[in-house]
Structures are given as C-alpha cells and as structure tokens.
DOGUKE-759672 format. One record per residue: x, y, z of N, C-alpha, C in turn. Coordinates in Angstrom, 2 decimals, decimal comma. Atoms other than C-alpha are relative to their C-alpha. Last residue first. Example, Ala and Ser with C-alpha at 12.3 -4.5 7.8 and 13.67 -1.06 7.14 Angstrom:
2
    n_c1    n_c2    n_c3   ca_c1   ca_c2   ca_c3    c_c1    c_c2    c_c3
   -0,82   -1,19   -0,06   13,67   -1,06    7,14   -0,77    1,09    0,73
    0,89   -1,19    0,00   12,30   -4,50    7,80    0,90    1,20    0,00
***
This chain:
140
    n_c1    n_c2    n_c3   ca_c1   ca_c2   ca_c3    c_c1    c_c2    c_c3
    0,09   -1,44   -0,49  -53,84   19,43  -79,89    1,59    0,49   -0,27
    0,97   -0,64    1,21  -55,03   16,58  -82,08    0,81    1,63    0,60
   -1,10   -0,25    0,74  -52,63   14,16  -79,63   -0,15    1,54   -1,04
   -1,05   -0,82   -0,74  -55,06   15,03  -76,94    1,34   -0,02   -0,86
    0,03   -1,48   -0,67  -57,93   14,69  -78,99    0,97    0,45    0,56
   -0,09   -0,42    1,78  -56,93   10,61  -80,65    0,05    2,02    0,50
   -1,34    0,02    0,47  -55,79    9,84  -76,86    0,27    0,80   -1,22
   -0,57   -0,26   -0,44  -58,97   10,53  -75,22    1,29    0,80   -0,66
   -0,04   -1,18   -0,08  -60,96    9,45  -78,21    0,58    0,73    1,16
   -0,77   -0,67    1,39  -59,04    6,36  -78,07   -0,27    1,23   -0,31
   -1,44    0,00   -0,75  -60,08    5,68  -73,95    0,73    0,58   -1,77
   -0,44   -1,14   -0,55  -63,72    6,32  -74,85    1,52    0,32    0,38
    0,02   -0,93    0,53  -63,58    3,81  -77,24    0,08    1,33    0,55
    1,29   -0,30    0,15  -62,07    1,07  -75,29   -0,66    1,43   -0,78
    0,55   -1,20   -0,96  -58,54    0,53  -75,92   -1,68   -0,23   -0,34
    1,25    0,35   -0,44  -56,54   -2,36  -77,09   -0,35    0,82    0,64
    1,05    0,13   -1,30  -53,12   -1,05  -78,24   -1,48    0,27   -0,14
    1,29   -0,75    0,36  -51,41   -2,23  -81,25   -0,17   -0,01    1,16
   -0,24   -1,42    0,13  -47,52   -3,28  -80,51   -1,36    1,09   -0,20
   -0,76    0,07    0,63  -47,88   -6,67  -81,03    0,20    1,30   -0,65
   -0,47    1,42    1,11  -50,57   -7,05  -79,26    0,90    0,51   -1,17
   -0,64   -0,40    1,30  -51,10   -4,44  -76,38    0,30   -1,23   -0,65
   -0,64   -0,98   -0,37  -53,81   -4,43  -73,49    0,92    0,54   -1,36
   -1,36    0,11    0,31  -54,40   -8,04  -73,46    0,76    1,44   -0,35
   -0,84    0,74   -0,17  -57,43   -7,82  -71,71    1,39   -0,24   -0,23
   -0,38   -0,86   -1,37  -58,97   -5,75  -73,41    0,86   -0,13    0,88
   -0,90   -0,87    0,99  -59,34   -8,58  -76,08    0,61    1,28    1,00
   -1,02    0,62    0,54  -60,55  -10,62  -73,16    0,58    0,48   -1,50
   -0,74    0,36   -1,26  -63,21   -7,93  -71,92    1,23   -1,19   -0,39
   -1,14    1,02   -0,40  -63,81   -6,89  -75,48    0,52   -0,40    0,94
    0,77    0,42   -1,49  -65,86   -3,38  -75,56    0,50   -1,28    0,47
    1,09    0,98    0,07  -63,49   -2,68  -78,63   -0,69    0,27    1,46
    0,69   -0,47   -0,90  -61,15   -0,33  -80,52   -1,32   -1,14    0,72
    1,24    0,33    0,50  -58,00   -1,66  -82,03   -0,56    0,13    0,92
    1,32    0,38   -0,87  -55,35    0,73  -82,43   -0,73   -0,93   -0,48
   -0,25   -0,35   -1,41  -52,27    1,41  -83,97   -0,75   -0,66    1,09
    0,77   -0,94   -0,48  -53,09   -0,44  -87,51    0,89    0,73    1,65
   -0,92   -0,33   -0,58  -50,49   -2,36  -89,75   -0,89    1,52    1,23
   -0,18   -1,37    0,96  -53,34   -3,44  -91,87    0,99    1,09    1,01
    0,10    0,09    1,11  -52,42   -7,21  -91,29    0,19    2,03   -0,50
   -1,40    0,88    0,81  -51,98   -7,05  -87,90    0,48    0,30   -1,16
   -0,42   -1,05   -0,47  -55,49   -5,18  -87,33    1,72   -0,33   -0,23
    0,25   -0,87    0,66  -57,07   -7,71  -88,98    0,85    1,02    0,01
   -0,10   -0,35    1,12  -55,47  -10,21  -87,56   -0,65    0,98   -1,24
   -1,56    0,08   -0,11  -56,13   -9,68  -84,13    0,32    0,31   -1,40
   -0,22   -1,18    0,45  -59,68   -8,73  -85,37    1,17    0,29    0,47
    0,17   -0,74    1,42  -59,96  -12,16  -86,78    0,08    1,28    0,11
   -1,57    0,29    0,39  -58,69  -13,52  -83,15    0,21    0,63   -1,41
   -1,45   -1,10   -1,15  -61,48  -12,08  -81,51    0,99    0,07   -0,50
    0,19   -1,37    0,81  -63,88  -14,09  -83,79    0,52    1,41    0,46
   -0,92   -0,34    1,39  -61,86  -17,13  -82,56   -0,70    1,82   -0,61
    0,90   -0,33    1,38  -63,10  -16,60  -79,28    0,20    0,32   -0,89
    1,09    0,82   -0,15  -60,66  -17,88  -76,92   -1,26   -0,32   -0,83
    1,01   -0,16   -0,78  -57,83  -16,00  -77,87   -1,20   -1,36    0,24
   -0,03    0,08   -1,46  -54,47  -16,87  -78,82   -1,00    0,26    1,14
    0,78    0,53   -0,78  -54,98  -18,08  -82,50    0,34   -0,11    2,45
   -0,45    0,49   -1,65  -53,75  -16,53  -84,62   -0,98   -0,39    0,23
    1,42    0,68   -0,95  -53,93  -17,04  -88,49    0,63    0,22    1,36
   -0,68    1,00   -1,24  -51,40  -15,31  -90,90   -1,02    0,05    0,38
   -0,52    1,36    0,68  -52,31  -13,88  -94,41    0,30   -0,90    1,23
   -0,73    0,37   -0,74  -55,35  -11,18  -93,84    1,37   -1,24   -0,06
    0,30    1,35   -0,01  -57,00   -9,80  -96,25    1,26   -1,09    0,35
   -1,22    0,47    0,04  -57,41   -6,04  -95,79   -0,48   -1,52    0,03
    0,20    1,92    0,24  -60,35   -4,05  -96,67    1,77   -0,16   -0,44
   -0,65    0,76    0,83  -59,81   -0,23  -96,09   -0,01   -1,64    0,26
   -0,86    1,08   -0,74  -62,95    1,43  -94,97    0,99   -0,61   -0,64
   -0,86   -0,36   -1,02  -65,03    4,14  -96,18    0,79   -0,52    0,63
   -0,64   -1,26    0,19  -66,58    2,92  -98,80    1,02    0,80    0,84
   -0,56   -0,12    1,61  -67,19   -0,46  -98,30    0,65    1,46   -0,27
   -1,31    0,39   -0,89  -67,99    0,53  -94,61    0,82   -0,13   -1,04
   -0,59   -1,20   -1,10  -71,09    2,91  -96,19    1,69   -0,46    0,46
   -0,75   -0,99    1,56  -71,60    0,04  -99,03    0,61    1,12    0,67
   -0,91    0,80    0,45  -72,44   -2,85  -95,83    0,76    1,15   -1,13
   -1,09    0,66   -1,20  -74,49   -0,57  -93,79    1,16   -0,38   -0,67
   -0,69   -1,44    0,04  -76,71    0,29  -97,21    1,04    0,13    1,28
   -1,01   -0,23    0,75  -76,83   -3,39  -97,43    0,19    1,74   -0,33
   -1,67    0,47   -0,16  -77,95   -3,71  -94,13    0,73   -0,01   -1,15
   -1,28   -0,62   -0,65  -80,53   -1,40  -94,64    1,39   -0,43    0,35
   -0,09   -1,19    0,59  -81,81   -2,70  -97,51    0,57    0,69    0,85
   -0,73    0,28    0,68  -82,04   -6,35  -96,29    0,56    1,51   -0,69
    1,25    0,90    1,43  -84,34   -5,85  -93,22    1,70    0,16   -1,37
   -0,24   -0,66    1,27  -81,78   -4,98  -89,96   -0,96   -0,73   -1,51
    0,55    0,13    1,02  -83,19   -7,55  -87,45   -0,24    0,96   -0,59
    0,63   -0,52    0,22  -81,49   -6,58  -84,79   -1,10    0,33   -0,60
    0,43   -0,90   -1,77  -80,12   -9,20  -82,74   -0,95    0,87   -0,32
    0,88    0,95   -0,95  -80,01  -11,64  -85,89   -0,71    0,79    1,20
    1,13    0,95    0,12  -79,49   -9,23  -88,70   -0,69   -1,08    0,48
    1,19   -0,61    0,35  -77,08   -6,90  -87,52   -1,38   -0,64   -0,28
    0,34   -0,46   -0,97  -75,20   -9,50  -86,02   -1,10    0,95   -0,10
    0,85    1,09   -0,86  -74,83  -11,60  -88,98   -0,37    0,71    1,33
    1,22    0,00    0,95  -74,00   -8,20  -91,19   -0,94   -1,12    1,13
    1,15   -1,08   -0,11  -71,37   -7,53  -88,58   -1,14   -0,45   -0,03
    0,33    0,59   -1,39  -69,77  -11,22  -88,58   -0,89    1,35    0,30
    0,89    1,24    0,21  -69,68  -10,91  -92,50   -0,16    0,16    1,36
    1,35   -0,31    0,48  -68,10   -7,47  -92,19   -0,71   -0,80    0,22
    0,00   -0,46   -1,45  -65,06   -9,28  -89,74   -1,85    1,32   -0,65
    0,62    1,01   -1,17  -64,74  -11,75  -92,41   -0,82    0,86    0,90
    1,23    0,44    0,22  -64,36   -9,30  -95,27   -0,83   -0,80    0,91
   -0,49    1,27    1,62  -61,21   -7,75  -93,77   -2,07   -0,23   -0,07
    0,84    1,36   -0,43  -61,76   -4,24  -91,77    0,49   -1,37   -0,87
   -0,04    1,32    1,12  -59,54   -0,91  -91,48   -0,92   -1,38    0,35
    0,81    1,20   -0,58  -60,61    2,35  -90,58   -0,10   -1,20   -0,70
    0,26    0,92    1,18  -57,96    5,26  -91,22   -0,99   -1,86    0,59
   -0,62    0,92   -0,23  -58,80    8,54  -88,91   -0,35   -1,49   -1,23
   -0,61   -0,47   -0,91  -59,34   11,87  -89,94    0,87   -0,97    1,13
   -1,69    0,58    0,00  -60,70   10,57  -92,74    1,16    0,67    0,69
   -0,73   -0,81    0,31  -64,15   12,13  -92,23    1,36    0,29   -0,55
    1,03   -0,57    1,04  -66,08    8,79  -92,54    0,17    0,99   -0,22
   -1,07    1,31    1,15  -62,80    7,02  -90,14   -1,19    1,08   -1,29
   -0,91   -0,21   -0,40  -63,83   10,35  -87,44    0,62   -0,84   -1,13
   -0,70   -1,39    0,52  -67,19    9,98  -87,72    0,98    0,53   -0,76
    0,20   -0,23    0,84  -67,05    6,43  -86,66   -0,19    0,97   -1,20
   -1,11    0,83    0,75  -65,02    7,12  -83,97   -0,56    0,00   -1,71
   -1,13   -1,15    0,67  -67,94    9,98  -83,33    1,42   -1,02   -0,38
    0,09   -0,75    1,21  -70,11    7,10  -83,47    0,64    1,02   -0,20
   -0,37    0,95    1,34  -68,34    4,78  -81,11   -0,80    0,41   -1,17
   -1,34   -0,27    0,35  -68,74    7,74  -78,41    0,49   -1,03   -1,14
   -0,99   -0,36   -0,68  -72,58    8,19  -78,64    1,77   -0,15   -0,36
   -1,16   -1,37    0,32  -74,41    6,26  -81,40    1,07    0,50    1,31
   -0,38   -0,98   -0,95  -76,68    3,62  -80,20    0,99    1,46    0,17
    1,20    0,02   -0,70  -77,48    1,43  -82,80   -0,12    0,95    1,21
    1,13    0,17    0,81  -75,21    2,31  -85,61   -1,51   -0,22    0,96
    0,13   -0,99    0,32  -72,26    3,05  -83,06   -1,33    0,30   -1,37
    0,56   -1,38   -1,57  -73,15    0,70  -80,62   -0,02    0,87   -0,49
    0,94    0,34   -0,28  -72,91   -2,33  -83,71   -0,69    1,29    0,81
    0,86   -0,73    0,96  -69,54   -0,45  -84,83   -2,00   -0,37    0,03
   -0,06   -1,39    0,21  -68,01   -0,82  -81,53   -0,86    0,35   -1,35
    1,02   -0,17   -1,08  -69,36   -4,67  -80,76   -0,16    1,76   -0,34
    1,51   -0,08    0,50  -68,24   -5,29  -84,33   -0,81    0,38    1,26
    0,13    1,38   -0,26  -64,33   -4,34  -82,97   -1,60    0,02   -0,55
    1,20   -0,35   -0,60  -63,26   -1,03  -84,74   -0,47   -1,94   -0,05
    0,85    0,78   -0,07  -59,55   -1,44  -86,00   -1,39   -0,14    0,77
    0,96    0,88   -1,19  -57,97    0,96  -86,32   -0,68   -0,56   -0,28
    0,94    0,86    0,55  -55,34    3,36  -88,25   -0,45   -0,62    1,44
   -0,14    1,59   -0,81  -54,03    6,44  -87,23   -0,94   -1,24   -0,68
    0,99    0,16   -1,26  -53,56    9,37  -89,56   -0,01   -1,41    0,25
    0,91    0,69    0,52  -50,38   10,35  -91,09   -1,45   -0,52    0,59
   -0,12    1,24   -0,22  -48,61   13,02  -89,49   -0,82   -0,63   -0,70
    0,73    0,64   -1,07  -48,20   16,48  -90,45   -0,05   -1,20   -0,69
    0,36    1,18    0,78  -45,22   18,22  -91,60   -1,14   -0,75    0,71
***
C-alpha cells in the first residue's frame, strides 16, 4: 500500500532560492510540481513572495504573475483559522499557521528562529538539505 505523500510548507526564503538560485530548494520544488510531495501555501504567505520578488528582485509584472499561476497550480491554498503568535517575526508565524492549518509534516526554511524551534506541534523545521535527506531515505 503506499503512503500518502508528505506535505510542506516551503518558507519564501526556500522558494525565493529556488527561483533565483535553484540547487536543493529547486529539486523540493520539483518534487511538490511532480506531486511527489504535497506543497501547501495560504494567500498571505504568496503575497509576502510576490513583495519579495518584486522589491529585491525586481521581477517585471509578467513574470511574477507567471510565478504566482505556477504555485496556483501546484499548490494547495489553505486559509488559515487560528493566529500564533510565538515568534518574533510575525511573517514566521504565518508559516506556523500555514503549515498547522494544512496538517503538513514539514516546514522547509533557511529560518534561524523558525529553525530554531525544531518541532511545532509535531511539524519538523528542517532546512532543505536536511528534508531531501529524509524525503530519499524514506523513498528507498
């Protein structure tokens, strides 16, 4: 019988590295665009993309909305009903609840204080190289 696949949460620093820099937060990405793994987001945690894409990078409007229809597609949008608040940087705390919400395993980040906490409420905080670890060695 095989298993269901994992869900996760990809922090915006991970999907930022994997659009601008590819390496190991693009084979994650891969990996949710193959459905090999399930990649969940809420609308907030797009909106904080899109603003990133377009201040640091200055994505022009066409690519970020081909960015924006790619995650659309491939991603399950959740909308979150509880608020935490145990981090410092609330936009930390939106991928608490994100990941909450869509009953995920993982959430993947670069996050030194999301990192930090290691496991939340049963999700563990891994860096991306540390999930493809895990995601491969279960695979086997």
């Amino acid at each position: 019988m095989a298993r269901a696949p994992v869900k996760v949460v990809l922090d915006t620093n991970i999907l930022v590295s994997s659009l601008i820099f590819g390496q190991k937060p693009q084979q994650i990405e891969n990996l949710i665009l193959e459905k090999n793994v399930i990649g969940i987001t809420s609308s907030i945690l797009l909106a904080e993309l899109a603003d990133v894409l377009t201040k640091k990078f200055h994505f022009n409007e066409f690519r970020l909305k081909q960015t924006e229809k790619k995650i659309e597609k491939n991603f399950i949008f959740v909308q979150p009903t509880s608020i935490i608040k145990i981090l410092r940087d609330d936009a930390d705390n939106r991928i608490l609840e994100a990941a909450v919400e869509g009953r995920c395993q993982y959430i993947i980040t670069g996050d030194k204080e999301l990192l930090s906490l290691g496991v939340f409420k049963g999700i563990k905080i891994v860096r991306a190289a540390e999930f493809l670890d895990i995601f491969y060695k279960k695979a086997k």
